[in-house]
DSSP file (Angstrom, degrees, kcal/mol; ACC not computed):
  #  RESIDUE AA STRUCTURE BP1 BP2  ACC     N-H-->O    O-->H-N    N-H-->O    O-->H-N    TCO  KAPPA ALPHA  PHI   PSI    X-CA   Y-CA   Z-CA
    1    1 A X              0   0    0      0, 0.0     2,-0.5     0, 0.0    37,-0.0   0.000 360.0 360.0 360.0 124.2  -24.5    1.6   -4.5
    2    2 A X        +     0   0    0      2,-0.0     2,-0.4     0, 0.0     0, 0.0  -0.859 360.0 171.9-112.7 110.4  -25.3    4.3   -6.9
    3    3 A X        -     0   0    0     -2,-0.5     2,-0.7    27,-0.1    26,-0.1  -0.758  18.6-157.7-107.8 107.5  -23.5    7.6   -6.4
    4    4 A X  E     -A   28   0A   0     24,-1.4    24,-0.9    -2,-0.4     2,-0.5  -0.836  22.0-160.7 -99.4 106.4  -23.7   10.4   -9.0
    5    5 A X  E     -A   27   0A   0     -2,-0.7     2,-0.3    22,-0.2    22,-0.2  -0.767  16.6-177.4-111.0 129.7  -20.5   12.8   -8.6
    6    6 A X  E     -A   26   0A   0     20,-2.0    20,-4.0    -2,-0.5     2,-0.4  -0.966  17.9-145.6 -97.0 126.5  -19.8   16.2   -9.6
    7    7 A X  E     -A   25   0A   0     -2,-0.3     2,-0.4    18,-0.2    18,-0.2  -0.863  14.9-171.7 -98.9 126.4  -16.5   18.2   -9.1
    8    8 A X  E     -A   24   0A   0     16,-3.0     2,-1.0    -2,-0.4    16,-0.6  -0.975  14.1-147.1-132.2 119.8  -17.4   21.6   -8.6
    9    9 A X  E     -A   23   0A   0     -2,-0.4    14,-0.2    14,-0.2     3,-0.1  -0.725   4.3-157.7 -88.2 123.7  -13.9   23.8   -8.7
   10   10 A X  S    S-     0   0    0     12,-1.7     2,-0.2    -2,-1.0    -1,-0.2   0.967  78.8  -0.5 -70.7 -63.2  -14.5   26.4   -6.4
   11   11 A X  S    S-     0   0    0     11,-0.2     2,-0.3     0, 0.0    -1,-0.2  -0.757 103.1 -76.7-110.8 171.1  -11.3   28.8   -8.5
   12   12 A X        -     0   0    0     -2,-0.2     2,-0.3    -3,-0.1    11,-0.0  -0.547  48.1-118.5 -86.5 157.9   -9.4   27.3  -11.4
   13   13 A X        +     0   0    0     -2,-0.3     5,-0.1     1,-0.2    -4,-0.0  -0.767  38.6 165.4 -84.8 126.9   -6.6   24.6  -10.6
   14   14 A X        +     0   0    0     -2,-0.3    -1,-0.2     3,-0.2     2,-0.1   0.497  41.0  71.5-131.5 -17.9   -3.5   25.6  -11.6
   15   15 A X  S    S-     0   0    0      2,-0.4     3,-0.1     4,-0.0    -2,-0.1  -0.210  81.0-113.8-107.2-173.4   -1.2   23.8  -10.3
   16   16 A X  S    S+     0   0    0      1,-0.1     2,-0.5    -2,-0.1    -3,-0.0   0.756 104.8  56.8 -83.5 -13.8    0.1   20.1  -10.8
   17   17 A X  S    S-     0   0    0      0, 0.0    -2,-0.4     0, 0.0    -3,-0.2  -0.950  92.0-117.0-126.6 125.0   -1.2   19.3   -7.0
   18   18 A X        -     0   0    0     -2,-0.5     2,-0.4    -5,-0.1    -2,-0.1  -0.380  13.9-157.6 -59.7 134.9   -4.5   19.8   -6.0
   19   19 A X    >   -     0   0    0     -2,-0.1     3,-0.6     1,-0.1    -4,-0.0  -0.946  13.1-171.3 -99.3 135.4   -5.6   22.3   -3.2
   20   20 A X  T 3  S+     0   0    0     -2,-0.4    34,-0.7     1,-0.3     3,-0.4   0.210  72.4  88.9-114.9  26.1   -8.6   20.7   -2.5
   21   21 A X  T 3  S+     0   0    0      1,-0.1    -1,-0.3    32,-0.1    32,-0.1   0.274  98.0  44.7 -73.0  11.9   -9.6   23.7   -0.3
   22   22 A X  S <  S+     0   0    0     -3,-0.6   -12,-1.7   -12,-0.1     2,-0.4  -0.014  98.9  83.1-129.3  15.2  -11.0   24.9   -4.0
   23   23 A X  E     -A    9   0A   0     -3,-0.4     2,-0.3   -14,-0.2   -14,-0.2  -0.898  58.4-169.3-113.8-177.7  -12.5   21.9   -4.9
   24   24 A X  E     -A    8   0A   0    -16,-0.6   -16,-3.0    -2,-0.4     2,-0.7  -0.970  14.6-150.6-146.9 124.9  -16.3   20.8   -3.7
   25   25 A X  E     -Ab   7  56A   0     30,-1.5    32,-2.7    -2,-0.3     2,-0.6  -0.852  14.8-152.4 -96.0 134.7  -17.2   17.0   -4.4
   26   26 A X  E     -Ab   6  57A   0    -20,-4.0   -20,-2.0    -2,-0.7     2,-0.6  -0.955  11.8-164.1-103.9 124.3  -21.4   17.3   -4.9
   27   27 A X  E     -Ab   5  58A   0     30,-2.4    32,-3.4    -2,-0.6     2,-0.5  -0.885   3.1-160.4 -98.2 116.5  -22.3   13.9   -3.9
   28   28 A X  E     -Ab   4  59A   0    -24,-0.9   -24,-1.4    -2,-0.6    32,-0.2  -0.960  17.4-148.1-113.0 145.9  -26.2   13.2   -5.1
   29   29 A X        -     0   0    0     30,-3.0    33,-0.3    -2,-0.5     2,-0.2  -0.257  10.8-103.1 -90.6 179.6  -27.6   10.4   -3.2
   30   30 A X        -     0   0    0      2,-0.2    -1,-0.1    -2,-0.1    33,-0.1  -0.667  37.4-100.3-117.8 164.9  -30.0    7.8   -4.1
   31   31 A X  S    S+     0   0    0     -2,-0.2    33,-0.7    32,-0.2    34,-0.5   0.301 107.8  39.5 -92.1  13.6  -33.8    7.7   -3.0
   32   32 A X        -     0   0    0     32,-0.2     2,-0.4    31,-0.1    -2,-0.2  -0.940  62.3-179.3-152.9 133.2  -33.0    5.0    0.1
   33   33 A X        +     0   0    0     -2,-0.3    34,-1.4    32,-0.1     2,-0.2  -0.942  28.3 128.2-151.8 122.0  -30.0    5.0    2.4
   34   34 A X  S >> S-     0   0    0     -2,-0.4     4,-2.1    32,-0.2     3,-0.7  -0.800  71.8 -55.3-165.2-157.8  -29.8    2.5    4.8
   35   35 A X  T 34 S+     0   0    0      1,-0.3     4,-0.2    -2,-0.2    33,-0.0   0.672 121.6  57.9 -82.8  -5.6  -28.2   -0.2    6.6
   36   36 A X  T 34 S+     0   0    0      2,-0.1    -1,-0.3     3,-0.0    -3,-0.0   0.806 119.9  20.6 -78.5 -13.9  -27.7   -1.9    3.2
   37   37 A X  T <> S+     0   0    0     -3,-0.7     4,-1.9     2,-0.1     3,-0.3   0.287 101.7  89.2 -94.2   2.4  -26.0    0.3    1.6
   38   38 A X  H  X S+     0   0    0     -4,-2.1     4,-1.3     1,-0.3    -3,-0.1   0.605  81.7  66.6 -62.3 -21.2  -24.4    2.6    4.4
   39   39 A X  H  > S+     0   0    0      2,-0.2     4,-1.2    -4,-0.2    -1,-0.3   0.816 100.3  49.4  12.3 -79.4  -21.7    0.7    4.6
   40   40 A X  H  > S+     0   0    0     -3,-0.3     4,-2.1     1,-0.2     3,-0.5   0.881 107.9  53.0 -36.8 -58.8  -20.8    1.8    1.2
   41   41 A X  H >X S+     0   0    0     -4,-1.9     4,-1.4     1,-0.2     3,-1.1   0.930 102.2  53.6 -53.8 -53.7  -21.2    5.1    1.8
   42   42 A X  H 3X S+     0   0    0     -4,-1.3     4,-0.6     1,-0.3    -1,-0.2   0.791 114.2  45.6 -81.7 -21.5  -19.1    5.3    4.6
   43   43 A X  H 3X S+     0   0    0     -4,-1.2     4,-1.2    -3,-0.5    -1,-0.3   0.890 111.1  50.5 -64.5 -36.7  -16.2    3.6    2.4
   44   44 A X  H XX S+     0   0    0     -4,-2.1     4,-2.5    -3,-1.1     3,-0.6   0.991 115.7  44.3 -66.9 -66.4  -16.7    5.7   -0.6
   45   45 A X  H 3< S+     0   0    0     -4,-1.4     4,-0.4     1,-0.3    -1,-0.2   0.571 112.9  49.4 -75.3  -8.3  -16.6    9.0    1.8
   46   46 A X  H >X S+     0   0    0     -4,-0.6     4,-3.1    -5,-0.3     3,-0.7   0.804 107.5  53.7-107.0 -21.0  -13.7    8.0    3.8
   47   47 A X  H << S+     0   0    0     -4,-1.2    -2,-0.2    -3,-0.6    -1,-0.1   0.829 111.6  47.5 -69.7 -20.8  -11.6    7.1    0.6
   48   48 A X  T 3<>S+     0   0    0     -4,-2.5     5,-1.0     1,-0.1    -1,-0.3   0.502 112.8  53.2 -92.0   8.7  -12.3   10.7   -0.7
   49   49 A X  T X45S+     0   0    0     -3,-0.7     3,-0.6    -4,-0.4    -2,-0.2   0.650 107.3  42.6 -42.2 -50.0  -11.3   11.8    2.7
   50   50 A X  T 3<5S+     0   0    0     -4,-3.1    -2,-0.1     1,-0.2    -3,-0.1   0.075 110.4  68.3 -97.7  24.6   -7.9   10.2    3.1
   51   51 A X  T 3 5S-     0   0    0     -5,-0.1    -1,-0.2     2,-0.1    -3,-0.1   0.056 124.2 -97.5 -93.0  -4.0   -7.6   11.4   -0.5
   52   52 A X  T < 5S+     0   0    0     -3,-0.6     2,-0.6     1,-0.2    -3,-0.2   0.807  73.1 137.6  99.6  10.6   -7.6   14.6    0.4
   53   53 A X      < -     0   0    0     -5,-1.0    -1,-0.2     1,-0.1   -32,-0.1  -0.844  21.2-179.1 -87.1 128.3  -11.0   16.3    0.1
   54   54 A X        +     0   0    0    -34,-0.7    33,-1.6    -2,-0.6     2,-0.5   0.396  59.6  54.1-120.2  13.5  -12.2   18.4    2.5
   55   55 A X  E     + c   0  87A   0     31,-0.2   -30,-1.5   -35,-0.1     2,-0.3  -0.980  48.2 170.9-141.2 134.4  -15.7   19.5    1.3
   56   56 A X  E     -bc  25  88A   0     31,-0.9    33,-3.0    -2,-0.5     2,-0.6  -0.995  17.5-160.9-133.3 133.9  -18.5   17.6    0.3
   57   57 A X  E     -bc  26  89A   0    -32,-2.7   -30,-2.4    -2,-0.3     2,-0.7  -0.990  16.6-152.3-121.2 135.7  -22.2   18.8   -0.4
   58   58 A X  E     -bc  27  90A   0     31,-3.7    33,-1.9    -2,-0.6     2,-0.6  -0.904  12.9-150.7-120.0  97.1  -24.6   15.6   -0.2
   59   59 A X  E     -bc  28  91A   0    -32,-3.4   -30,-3.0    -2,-0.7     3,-0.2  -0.809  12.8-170.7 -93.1 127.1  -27.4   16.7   -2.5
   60   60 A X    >   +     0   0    0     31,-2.9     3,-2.1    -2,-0.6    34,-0.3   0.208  39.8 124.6-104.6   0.2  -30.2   15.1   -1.2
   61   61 A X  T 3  S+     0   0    0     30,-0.5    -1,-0.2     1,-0.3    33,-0.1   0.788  82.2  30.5 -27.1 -72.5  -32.7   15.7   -3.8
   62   62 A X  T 3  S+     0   0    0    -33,-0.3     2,-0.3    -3,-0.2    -1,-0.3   0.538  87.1 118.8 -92.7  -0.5  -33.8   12.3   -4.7
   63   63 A X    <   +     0   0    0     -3,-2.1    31,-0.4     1,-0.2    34,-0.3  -0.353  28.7 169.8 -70.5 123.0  -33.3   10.7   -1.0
   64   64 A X        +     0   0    0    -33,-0.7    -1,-0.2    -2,-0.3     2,-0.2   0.680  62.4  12.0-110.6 -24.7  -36.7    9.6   -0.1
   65   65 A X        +     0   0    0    -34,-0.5     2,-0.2    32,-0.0    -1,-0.2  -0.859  54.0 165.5-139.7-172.0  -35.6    7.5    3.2
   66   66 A X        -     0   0    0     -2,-0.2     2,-0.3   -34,-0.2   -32,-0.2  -0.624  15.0-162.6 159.0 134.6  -32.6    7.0    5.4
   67   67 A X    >   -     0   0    0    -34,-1.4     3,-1.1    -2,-0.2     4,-0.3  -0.856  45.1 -59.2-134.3 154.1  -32.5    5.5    8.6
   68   68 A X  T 3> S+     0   0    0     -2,-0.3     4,-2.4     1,-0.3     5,-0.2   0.472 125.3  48.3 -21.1 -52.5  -30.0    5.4   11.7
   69   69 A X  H 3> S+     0   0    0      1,-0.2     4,-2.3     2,-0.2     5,-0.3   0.876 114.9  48.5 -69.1 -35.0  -26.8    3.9    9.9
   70   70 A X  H <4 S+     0   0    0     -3,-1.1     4,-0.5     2,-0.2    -2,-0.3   0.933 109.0  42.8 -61.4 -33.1  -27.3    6.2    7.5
   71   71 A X  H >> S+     0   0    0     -4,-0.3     3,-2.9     2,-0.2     4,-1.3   0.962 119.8  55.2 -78.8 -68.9  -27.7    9.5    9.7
   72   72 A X  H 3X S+     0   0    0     -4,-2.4     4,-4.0     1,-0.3    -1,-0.2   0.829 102.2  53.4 -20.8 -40.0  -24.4    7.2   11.7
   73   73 A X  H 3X S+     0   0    0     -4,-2.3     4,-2.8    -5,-0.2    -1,-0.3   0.928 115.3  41.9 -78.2 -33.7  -22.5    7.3    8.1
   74   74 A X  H X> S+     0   0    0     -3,-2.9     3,-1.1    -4,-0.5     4,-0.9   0.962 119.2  42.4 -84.6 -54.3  -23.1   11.8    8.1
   75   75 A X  H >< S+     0   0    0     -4,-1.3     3,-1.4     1,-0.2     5,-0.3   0.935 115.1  44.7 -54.8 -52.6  -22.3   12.3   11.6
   76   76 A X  H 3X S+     0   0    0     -4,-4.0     4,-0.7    -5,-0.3    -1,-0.2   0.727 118.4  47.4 -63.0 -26.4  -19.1    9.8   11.4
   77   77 A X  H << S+     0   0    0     -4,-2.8    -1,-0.3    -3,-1.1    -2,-0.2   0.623 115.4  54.1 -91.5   4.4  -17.9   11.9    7.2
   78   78 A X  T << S+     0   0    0     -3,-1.4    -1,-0.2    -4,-0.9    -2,-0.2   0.380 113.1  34.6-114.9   1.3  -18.6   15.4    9.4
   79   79 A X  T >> S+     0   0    0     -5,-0.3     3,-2.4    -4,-0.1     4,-1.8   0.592 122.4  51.2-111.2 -49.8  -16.1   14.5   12.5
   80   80 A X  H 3X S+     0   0    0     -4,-0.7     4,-0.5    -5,-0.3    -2,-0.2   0.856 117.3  32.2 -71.7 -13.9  -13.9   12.9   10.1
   81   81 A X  H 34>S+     0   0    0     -4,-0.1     5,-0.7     2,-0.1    -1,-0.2   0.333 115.4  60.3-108.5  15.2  -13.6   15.8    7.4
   82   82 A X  H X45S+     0   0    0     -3,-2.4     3,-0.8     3,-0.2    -2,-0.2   0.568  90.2  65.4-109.5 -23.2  -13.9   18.1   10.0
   83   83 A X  H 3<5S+     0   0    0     -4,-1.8    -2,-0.1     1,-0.2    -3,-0.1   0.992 110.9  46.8 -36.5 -82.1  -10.4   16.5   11.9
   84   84 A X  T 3<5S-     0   0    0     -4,-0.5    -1,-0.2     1,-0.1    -2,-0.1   0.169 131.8 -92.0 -56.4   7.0   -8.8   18.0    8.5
   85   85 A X  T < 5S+     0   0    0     -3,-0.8     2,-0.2     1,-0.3    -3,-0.2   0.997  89.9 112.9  74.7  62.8  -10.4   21.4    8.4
   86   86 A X      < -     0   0    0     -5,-0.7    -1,-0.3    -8,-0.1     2,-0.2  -0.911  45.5-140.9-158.6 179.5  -13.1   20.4    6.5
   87   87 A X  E     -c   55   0A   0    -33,-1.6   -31,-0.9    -2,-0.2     2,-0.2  -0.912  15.2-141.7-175.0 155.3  -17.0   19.8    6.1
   88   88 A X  E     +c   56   0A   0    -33,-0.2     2,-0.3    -2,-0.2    23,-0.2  -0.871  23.4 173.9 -79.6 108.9  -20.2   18.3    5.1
   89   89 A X  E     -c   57   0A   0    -33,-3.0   -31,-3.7    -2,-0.2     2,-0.2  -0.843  17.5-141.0-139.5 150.5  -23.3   20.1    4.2
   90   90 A X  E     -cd  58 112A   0     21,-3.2    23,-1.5    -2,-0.3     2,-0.3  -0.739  15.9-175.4-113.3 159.3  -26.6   18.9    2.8
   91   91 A X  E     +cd  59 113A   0    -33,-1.9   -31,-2.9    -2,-0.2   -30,-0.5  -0.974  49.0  20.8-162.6 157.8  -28.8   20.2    0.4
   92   92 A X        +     0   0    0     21,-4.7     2,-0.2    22,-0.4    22,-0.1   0.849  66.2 177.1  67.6  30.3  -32.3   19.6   -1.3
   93   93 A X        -     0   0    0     20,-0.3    -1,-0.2     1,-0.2   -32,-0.2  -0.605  34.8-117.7 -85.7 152.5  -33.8   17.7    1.0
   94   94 A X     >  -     0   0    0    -31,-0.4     4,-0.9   -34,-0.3     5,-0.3   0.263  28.5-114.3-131.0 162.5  -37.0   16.7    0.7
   95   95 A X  H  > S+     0   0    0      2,-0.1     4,-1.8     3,-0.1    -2,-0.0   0.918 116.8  59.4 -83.7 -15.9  -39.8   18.2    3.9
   96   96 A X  H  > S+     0   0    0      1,-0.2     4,-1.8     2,-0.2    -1,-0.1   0.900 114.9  29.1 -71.2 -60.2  -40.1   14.2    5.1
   97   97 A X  H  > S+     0   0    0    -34,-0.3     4,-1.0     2,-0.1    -1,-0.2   0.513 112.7  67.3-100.2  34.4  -36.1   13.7    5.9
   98   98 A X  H  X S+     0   0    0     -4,-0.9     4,-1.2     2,-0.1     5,-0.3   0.826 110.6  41.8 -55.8 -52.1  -36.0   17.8    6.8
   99   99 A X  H  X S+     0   0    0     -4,-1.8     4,-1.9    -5,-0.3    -2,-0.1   0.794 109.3  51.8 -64.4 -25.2  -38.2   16.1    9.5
  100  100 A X  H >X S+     0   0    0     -4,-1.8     3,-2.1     1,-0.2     4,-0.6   0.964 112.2  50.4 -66.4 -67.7  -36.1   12.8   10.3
  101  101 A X  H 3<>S+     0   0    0     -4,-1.0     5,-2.8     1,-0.4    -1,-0.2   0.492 107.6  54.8 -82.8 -20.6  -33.2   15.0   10.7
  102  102 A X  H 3<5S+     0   0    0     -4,-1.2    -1,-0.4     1,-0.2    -2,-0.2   0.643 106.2  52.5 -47.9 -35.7  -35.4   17.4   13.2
  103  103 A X  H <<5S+     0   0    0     -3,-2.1    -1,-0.2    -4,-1.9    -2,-0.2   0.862 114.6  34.4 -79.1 -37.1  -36.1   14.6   15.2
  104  104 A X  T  <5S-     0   0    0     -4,-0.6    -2,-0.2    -3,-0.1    -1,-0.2   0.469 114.7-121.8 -90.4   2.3  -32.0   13.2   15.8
  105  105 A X  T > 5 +     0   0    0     -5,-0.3     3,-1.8     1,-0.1    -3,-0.2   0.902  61.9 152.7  60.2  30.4  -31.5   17.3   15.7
  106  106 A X  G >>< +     0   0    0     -5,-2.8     4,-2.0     1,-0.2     3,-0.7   0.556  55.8  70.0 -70.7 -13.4  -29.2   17.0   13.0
  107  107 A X  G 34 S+     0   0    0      2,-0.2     5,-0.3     1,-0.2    -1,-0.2   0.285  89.6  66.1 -74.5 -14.7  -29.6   19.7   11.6
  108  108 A X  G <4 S+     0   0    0     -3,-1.8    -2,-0.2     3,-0.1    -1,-0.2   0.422 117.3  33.6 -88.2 -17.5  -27.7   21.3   14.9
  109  109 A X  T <4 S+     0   0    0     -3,-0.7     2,-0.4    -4,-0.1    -2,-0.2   0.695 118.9  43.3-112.3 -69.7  -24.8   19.3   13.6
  110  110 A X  S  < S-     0   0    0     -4,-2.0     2,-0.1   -23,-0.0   -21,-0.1  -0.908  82.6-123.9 -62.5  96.9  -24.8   19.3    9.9
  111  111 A X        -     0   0    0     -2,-0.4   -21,-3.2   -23,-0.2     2,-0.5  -0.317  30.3-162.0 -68.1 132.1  -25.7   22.8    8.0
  112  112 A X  E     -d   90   0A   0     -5,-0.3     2,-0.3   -23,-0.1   -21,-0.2  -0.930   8.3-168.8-109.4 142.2  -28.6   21.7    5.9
  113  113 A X  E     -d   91   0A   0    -23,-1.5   -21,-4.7    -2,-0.5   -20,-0.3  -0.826  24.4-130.0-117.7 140.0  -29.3   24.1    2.9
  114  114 A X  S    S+     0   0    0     -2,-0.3     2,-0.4     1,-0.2   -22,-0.4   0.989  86.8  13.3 -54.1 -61.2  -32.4   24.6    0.2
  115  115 A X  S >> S-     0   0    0    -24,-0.1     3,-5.4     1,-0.1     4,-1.8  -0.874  74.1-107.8-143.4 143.5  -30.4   24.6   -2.6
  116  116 A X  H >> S+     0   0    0     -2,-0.4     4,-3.3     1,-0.3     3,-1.5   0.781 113.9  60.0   0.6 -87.4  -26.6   24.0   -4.5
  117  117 A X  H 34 S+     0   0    0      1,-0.3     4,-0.3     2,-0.2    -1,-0.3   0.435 109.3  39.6 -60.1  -6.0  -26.0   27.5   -4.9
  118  118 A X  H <> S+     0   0    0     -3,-5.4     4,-2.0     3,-0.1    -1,-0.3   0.643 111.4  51.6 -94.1  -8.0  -26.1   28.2   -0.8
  119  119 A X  H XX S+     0   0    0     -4,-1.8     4,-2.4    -3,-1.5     3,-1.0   0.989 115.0  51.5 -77.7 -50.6  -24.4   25.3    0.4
  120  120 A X  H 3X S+     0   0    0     -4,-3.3     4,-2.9     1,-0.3     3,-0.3   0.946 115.0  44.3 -28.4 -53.3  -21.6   27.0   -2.7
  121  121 A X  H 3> S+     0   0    0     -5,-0.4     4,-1.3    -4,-0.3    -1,-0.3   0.777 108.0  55.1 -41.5 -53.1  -22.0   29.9   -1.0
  122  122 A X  H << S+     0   0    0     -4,-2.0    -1,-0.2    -3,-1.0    -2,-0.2   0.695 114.5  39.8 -40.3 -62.5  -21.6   28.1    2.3
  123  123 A X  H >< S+     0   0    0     -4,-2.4     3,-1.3    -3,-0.3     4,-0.3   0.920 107.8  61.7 -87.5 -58.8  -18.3   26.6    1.3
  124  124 A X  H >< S+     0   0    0     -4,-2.9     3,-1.4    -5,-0.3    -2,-0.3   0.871 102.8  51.3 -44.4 -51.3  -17.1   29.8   -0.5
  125  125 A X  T 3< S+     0   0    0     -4,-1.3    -1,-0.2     1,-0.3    -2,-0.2   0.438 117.3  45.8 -73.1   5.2  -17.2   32.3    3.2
  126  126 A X  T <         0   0    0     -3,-1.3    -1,-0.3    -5,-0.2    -2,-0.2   0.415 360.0 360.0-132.0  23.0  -15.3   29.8    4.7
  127  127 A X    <         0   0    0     -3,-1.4    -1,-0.1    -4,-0.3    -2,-0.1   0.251 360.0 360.0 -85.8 360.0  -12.9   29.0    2.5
């Protein structure tokens, strides 16, 4: 699994203990996610979960496929960071998996955004 991560501080950290209601992990994904690496994913996202993060944006930019454990692995990080008053938002997907995710309706589930800067946004009116 190759996972490219960004900490995007929502305000500045000030303290010695993180509020991670001001941080945003940007997750960029790789151009295939699928029942050989979902697996991975769903470990990586649940150790930054029971670490304490409660926002993730899953920039989808370079994902060129993804299949049924993978859509499993987003539904299963959006009930579990959602437990904790948190959520999962996509962005920069591609018009091919707009359409996979139109077809499981996923989109009905998961807010999926054009670009960074609404999903920021996103995160910012509901903070």
């Amino acid at each position: 699994m190759n996972v490219n991560i960004e900490v995007v501080k929502v305000s500045p950290i000030v303290k010695e203990v993180i509020d991670y209601s001001t941080v945003i992990f940007k997750i960029r994904f790789p151009k295939r996610v699928d029942f050989e690496n979902s697996r991975d994913f769903w470990i990586f996202f649940n150790a930054l979960i029971e670490g304490g993060a409660l926002k993730l944006l899953l920039d989808l930019h370079d994902l060129e496929y993804i299949d049924s454990s993978g859509i499993g692995v987003l539904i299963s990080t959006a009930k579990a960071l959602r437990k904790n008053s948190g959520d999962v938002v996509l962005a920069n997907a591609s018009s091919d998996v707009r359409n996979v995710f139109k077809v499981v309706n996923l989109q009905n589930f998961i807010k999926l955004f054009n670009t960074d800067g609404e999903a920021f946004n996103h995160f910012r009116l509901v903070t």
